[in-house]
N, C-alpha and C positions, 0 to 999 in steps of 0.2 A: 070186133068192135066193142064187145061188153068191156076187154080190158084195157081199151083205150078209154072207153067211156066213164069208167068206175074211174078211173085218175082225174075226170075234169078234165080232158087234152081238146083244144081245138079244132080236132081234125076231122072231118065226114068221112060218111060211108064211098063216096064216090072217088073222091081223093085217093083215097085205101086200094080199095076195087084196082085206080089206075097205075099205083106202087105196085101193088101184087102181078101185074100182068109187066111191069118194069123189072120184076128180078129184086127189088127195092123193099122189099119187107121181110126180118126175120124170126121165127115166133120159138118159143119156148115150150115144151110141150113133154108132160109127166103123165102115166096112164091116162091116156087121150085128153087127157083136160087142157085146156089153151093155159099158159104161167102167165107169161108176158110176150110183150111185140116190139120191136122196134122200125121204123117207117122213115126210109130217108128218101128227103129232097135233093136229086144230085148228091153231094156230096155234104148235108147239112140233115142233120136229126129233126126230122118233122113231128115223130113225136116216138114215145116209150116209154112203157108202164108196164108192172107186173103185180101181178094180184097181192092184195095186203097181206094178206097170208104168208106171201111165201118172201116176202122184201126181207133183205139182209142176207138172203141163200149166195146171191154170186150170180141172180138168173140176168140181171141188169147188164151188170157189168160183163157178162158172156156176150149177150148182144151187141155192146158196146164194141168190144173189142170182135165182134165178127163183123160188123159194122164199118168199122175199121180195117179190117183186112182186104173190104168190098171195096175200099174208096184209097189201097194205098198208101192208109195211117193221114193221108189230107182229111180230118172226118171233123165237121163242126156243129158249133149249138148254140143256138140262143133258148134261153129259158130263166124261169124264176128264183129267186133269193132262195124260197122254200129249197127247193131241190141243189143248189150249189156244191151243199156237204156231197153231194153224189159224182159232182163232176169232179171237184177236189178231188177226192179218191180215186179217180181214174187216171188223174196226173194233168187235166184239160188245164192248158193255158188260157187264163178268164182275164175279162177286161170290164167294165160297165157299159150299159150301153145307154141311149139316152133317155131313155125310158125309166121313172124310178122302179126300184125292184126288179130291173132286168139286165141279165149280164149275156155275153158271148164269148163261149170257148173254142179252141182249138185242139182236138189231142194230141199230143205227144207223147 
């Protein structure tokens, strides 16, 4: 939870708790320290962050794309303007959504 927490992600501890017993959560992990998580809903990115430190490594985009492998490459996301540049580089087809500053992807 700290490295969901340290991103500002919507998501509670309970939610988490019921992904992790779902098969539904994938974590990133370097001499036992947590990097980052990634947490899907069905088949849509509930949430994913990895420590500032270590952003720019590839630990993201690993998740992503194991994420991905979970869901069949069907794998989506709504999120913020901020973060866009991340989905871009994963190749996520974006659209707006109706929300200002808020877009949804699809990866392909």
């Amino acid at each position: 939870m700290n490295v969901l927490d340290g991103a500002s992600l919507a998501v509670d501890a309970a939610t988490v708790r019921e992904r992790i017993r779902a098969n539904t959560v994938w974590i990133a992990v370097a001499d036992d320290r947590l990097l980052g998580a990634c947490v899907l809903d069905d088949r849509e990115i509930d949430a994913i962050a990895v420590r500032r430190r270590r952003r720019g490594q590839g630990i993201g985009t690993r998740l992503v794309e194991r994420a991905a492998a979970a869901t069949a490459g069907d794998l989506r996301a709504e999120f913020h303007r901020r973060v866009r540049p991340f989905y871009d580089s994963l190749g996520f087809a974006i659209e707006p959504t109706d929300e200002p500053d808020r877009f949804r992807g699809r990866y392909e």
